[in-house]
N, C-alpha and C positions, 0 to 999 in steps of 0.2 A: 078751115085750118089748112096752111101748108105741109105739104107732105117733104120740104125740104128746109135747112135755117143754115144762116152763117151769123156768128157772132160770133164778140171777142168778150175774151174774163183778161180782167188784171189779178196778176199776182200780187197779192200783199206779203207784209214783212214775214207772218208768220207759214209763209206757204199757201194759203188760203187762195179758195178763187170764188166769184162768185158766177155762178151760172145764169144767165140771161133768163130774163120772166118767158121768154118764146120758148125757150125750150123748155123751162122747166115745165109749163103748161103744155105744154105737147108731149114731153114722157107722164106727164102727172106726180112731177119730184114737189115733195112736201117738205116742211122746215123736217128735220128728227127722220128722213129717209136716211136709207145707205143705200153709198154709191159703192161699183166695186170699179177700179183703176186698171185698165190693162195696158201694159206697155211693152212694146216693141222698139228696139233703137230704130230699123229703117223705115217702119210703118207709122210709126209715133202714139197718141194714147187716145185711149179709148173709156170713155165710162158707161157704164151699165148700170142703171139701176136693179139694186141687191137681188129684190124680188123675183125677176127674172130667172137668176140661180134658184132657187128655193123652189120658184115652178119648176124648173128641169128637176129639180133633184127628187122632188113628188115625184114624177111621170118615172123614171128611171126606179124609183125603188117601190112604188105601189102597187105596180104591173109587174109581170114576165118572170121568167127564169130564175128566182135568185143563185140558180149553179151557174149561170153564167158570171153572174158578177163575183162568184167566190175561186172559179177559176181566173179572171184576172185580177182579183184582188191578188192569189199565190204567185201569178209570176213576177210583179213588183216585189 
């Protein structure tokens, strides 16, 4: 497998796009995944599949300190 892809999605009428079989076989995007969307005006967008987050968010709150995360939770 390539470690790199360029393709194109058409937008349809209702916003939709459809993501190329290359990639989607290369992240392992299944019908019924979530994607998360990040965008930037001058960088443009990004998607991430969901899981990804959900793994960070494990690692961040299974482990370590939780005073660490309640002092910045208070200064928000």
């Amino acid at each position: 497998m390539k470690d790199k892809l360029v393709g194109i999605a058409k937008v349809g009428e209702k916003g939709q796009i459809v993501i190329p079989k290359e990639a989607r076989d290369m992240f392992d995007i299944n019908s019924g995944d979530s994607i998360i969307v990040l965008c930037d005006k001058e960088k443009g967008i990004a998607l991430l599949k969901a899981d990804a987050i959900e793994d960070l968010s494990d690692k961040v709150f299974s482990k370590g300190d939780n005073k660490q995360w309640l002092r910045l939770k208070q200064k928000n």
